[in-house]
C-alpha positions as CSV (number, residue, x, y, z in Angstrom):
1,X,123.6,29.8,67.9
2,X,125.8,26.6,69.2
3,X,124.4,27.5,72.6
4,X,120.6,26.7,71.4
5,X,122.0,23.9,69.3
6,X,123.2,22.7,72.6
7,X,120.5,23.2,74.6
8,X,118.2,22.1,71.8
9,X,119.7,18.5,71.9
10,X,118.5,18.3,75.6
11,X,115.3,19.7,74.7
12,X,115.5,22.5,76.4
13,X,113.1,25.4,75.2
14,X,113.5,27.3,78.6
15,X,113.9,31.3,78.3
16,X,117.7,32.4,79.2
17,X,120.0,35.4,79.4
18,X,123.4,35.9,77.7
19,X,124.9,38.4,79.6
20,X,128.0,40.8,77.9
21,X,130.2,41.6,81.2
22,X,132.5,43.5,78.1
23,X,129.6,45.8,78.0
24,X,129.5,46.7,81.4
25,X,133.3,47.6,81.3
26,X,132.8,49.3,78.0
27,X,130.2,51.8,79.9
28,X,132.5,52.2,83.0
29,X,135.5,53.0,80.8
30,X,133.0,55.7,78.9
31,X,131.4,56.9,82.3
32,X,135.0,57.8,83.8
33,X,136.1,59.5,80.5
34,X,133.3,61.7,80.3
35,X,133.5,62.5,83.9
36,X,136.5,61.7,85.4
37,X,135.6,63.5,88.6
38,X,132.8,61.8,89.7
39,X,132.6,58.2,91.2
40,X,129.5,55.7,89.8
41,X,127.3,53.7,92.8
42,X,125.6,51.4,90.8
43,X,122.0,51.5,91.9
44,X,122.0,47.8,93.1
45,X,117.9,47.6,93.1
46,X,118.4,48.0,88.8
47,X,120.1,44.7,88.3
48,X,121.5,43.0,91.3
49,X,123.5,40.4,89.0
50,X,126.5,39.8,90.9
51,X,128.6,38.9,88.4
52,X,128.1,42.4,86.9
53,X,128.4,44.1,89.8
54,X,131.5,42.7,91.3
55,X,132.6,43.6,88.0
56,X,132.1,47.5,88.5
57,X,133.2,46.9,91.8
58,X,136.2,45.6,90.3
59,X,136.6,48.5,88.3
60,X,136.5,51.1,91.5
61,X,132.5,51.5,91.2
62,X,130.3,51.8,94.5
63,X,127.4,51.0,95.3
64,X,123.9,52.3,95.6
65,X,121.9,50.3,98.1
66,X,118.5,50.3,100.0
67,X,117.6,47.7,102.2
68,X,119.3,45.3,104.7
69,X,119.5,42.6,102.1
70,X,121.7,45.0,99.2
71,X,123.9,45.4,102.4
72,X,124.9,42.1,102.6
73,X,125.4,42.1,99.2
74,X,128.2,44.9,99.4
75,X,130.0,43.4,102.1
76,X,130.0,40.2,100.0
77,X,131.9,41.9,98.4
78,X,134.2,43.4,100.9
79,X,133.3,47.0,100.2
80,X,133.9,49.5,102.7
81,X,132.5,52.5,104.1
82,X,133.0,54.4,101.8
83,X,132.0,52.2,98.6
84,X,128.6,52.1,99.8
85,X,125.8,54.9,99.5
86,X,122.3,54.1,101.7
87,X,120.1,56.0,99.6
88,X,116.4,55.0,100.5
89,X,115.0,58.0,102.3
90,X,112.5,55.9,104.5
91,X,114.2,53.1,106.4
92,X,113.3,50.8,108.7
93,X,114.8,50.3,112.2
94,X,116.2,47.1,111.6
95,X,117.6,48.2,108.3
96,X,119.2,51.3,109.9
97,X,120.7,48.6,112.4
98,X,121.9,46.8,109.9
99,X,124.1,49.3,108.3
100,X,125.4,50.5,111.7
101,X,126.3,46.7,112.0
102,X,128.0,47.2,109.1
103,X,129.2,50.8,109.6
104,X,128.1,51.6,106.3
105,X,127.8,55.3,107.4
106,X,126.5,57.6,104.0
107,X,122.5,57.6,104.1
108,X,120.3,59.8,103.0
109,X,117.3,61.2,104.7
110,X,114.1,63.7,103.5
111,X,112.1,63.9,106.8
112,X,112.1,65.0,110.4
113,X,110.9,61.8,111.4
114,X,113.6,59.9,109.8
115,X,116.3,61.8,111.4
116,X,114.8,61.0,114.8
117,X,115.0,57.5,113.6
118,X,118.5,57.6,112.6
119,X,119.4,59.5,116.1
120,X,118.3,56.5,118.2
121,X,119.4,53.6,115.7
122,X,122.7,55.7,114.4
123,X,123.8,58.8,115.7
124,X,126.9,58.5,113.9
125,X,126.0,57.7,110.7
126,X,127.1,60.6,107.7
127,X,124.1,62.0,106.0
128,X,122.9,63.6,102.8
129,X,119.6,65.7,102.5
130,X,117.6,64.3,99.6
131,X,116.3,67.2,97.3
132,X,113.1,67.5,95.7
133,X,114.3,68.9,92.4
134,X,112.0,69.2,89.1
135,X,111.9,65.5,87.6
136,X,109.0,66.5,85.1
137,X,111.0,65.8,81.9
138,X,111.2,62.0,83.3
139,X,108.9,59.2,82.4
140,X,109.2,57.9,86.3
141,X,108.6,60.8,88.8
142,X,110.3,60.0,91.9
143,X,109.6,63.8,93.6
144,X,106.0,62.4,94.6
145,X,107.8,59.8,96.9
146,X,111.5,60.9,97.7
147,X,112.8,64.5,98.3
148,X,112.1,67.8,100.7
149,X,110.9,71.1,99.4
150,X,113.7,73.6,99.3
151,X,111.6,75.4,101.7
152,X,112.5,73.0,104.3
153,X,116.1,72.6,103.9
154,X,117.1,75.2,106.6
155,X,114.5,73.5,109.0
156,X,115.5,69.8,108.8
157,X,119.5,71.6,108.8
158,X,118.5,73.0,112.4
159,X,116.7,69.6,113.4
160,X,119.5,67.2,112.5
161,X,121.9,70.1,114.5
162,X,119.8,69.8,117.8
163,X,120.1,66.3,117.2
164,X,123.5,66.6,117.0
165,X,123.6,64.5,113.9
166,X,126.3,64.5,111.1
167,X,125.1,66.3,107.8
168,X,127.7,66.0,105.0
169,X,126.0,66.8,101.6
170,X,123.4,66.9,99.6
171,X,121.5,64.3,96.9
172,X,118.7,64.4,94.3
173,X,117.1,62.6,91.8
174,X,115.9,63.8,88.6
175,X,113.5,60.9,88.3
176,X,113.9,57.6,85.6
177,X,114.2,58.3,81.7
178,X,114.6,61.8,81.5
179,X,114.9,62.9,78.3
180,X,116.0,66.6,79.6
181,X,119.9,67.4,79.9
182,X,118.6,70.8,81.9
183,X,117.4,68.6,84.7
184,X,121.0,68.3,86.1
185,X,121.6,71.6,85.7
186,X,118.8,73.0,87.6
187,X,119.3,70.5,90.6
188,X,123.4,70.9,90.9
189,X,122.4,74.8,90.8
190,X,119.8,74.0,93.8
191,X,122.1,71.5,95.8
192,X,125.1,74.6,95.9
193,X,122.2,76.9,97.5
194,X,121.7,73.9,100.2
195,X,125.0,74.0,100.5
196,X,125.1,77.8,101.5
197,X,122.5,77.4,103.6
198,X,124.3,75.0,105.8
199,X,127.4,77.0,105.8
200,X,125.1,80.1,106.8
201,X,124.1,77.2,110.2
202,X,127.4,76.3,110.8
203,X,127.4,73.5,108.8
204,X,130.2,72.1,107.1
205,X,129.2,69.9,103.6
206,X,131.3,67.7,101.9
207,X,129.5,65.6,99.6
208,X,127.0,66.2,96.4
209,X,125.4,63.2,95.0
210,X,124.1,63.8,91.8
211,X,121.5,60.5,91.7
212,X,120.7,58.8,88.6
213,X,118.4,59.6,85.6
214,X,120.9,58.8,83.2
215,X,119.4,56.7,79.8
216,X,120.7,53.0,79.4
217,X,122.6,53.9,75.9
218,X,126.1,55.6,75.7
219,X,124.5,57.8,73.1
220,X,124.1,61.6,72.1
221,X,121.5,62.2,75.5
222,X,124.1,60.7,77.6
223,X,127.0,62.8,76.2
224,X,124.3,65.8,76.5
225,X,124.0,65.2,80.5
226,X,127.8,64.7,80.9
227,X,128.3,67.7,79.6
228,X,125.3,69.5,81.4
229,X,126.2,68.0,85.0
230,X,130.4,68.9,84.1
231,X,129.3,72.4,83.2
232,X,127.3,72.9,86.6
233,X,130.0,71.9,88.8
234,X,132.5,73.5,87.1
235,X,130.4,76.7,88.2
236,X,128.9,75.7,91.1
237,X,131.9,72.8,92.9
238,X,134.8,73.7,90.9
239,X,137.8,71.5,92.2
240,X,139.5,73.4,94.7
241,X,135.8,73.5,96.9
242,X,137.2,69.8,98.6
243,X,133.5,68.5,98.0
244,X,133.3,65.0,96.8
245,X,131.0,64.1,93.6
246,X,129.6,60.8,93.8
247,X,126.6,59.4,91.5
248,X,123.7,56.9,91.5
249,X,123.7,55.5,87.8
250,X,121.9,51.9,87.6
251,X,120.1,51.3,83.7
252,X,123.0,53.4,82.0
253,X,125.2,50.5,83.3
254,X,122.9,47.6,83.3
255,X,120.3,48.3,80.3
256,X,122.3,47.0,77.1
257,X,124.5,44.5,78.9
258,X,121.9,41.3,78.8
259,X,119.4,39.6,76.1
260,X,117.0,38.0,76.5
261,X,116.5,34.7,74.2
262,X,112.9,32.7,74.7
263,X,111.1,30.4,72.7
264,X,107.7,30.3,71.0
265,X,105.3,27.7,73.0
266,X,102.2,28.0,71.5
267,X,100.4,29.4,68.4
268,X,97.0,29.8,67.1
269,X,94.4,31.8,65.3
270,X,91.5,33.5,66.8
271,X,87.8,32.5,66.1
272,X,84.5,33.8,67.7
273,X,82.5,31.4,69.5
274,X,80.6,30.3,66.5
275,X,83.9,28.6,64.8
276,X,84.3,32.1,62.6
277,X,87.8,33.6,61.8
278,X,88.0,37.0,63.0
279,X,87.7,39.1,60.2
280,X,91.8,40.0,59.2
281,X,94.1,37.3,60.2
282,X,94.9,37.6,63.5
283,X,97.7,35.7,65.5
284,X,98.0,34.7,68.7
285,X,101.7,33.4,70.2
286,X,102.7,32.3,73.1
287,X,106.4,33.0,74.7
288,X,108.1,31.3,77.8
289,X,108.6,34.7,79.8
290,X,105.8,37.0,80.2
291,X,105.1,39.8,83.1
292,X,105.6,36.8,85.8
293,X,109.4,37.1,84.6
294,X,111.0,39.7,82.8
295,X,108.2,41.9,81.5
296,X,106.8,43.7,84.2
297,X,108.3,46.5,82.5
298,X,105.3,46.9,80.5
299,X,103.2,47.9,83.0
300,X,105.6,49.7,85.4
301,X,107.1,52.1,82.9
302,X,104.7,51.5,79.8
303,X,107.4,50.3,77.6
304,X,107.1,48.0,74.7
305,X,108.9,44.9,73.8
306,X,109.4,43.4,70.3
307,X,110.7,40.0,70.0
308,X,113.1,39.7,67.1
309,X,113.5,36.0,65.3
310,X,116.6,34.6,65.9
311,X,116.6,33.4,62.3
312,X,114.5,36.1,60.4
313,X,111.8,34.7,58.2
314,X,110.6,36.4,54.7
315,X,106.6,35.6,55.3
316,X,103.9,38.0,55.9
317,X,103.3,40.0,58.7
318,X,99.9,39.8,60.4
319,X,98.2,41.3,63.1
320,X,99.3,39.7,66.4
321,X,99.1,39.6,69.9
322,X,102.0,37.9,72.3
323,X,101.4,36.2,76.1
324,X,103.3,34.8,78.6
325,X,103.3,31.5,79.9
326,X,101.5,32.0,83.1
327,X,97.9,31.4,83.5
328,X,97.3,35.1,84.6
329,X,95.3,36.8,82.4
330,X,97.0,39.8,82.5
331,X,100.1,38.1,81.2
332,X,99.8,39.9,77.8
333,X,103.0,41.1,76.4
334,X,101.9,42.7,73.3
335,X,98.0,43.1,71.8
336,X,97.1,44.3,68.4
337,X,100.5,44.4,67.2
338,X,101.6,43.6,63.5
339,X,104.3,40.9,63.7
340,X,105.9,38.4,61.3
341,X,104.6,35.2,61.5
342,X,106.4,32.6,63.7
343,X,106.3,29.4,64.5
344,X,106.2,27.4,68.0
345,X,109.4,26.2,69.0
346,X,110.9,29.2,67.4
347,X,113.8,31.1,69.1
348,X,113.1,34.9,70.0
349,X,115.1,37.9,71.2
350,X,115.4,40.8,72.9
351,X,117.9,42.9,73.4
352,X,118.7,45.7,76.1
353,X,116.9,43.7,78.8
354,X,119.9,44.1,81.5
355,X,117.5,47.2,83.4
356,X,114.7,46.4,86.0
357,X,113.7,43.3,84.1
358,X,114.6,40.0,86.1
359,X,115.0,41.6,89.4
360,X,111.3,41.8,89.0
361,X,111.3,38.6,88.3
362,X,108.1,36.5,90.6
363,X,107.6,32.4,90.9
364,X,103.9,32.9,90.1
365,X,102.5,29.8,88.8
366,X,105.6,27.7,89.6
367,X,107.9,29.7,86.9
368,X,111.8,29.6,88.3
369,X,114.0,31.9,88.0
370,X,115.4,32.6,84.4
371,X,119.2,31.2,83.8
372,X,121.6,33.3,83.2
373,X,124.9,32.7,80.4
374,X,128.1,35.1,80.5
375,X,130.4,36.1,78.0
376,X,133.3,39.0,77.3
377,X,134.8,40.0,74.5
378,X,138.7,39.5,74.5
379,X,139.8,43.4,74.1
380,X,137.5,43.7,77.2
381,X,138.7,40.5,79.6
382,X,142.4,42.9,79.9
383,X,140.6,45.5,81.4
384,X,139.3,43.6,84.8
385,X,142.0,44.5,87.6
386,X,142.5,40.4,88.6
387,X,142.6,39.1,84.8
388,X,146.0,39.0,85.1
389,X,146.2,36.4,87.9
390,X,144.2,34.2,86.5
């Protein structure tokens, strides 16, 4: 509250973020105790906040990247070789040149063609075999884009060996918000068969990345996968095999670190042409973020966002619908919804908005980038590596 009262004696209505860096340590400190043995790459594409990530970073994270530009944001950070997973499947030739620039050597690869595109950009890069494993217990499939049949394992083995190109492991993904603990099994199981079919070629592997797919909260589902994916490679890379486990979590780390707080800009009820009230009161509000900013969401993975009042009211609830501040007409948050009334100039929130929310962020219509506020709660400031010289 003294921030808005601040920002309220400037007359600033604009949307911001208050961003909990103690969060983000909170879910790397509950990450490494539930599975000690295998090293988080934040998936840089989820929220490429670079206070947060040079946080994990901090920490002993890696990171996940997937285009020329995340690169430069790793070695911004000074990471090294081996801090930094490549793992877009389809590259292109400049990108490729950019991590050899770099010689950020682990990428991964899924086709024939890419592997003939690594051999003339990279030759000596390190690479894992993406995995088409069964992602239908996720609401985002990524099998339809990213991943070879098992069928074709021992093929694309044989290619990148005439090639004479470095294989090193194996990845997968079990695809965005999956609800299924199994998943992880099944694909570990999968990735150890790989693995035996490159030892059968002559190939030695040394890496398994197990991807992401993990939810945003450090809840019961979480605990459920930790325990699935600990299970699996106790059975299938138990710790004496020498193979490195490495992961590719982004929203488990990023979801419930940042809220969002924007205000109320316009109001008003809905008549029909003829100067009639539609029949049941009906609402229509206007907020200063919409799909332009932080809700493309709501179209990309069909999820629904409820404002909250920052200072809840008693009135009636009517039906409502809720639209961003862009001229767009398909800038509509919420439709048909029943809501408490509000008022314009009223302060909104919504929480759990740290995952794949302003990195989509456009400048449609003029609208600038939303501004961002950290804080960290003292039991959590002792835990950063360099608090202590400062």
């Amino acid at each position: 509250m003294a921030l808005i009262n601040t920002l309220q004696k400037k007359n600033d209505d604009e949307p911001f973020y208050l961003v909990d860096i103690g969060d983000v340590i909170y879910k790397y400190v509950t990450w490494t105790s539930m599975m000690p043995g295998i090293r988080p790459y934040f998936a840089l594409k989820c929220h490429p906040d670079f206070q947060i990530i040079a946080t994990l970073c901090s920490l002993g994270a890696g990171l996940d990247v997937a285009s020329a530009g995340e690169i430069e944001i790793a070695r911004a950070l000074g990471l090294q070789d081996e801090d930094v997973v490549y793992s877009n499947t389809c590259k292109g030739i400049s990108h490729i040149r950019a991590a050899a620039k770099e010689g950020l050597t682990q990428m991964s690869f899924d086709s024939e063609v890419e592997l003939q595109r690594i051999k003339l950009t990279f030759p000596n890069a390190k690479l894992l075999i993406r995995l088409l494993v069964d992602d239908s217990h996720s609401i985002l499939k990524t099998g339809a884009k990213a991943g070879t049949p098992f069928s074709r394992v021992s093929h694309l083995f044989k290619v990148a060996k005439e090639l004479g190109l470095n294989v090193v492991g194996t990845s997968f993904h079990i695809g965005s918000g999956c609800h299924d603990p199994s998943a992880f099994t099944k694909a570990i199981e999968k990735s150890k068969k790989a693995f035996d079919i490159a030892k059968e070629q002559g190939l030695e592997l040394k890496v398994l990345d197990i991807g992401g797919g993990f939810p945003g909260h450090a809840n019961t589902l979480f605990e459920n996968m930790c325990h699935a994916v600990n299970q699996a490679i106790d059975i299938h890379f138990p710790a004496d095999s020498g193979v490195k486990i490495i992961a590719e979590p982004g929203r488990f780390f990023a979801h419930t670190s940042s809220t969002l707080v924007a205000n109320i800009i316009g109001k008003r009820l809905r008549y029909s042409d003829d100067d009639v009230q539609i029949e049941g009161t009906e609402m229509l509000y206007h907020i200063n973020d919409g799909l332009i900013g932080s809700f493309l969401g709501t179209i990309l993975a069909r999820q629904k966002y409820l404002p909250q009042q920052l200072i809840p009211t008693k009135g009636k609830s009517y039906r409502s619908s809720l639209w961003g501040p862009s001229c767009g007409a398909m800038d509509c948050l919420l439709s048909d919804c029943n809501l408490p009334e509000m008022e314009a100039g009223e302060w909104v929130y919504y929480e759990d908005m740290g995952a794949y929310t302003s990195c989509l962020t456009t400048n449609f219509n003029g609208f600038k980038n939303t501004t961002r506020y950290y804080y960290i709660n003292e039991k959590y400031w002792y835990d950063l590596p360099f608090s202590s010289m400062l």
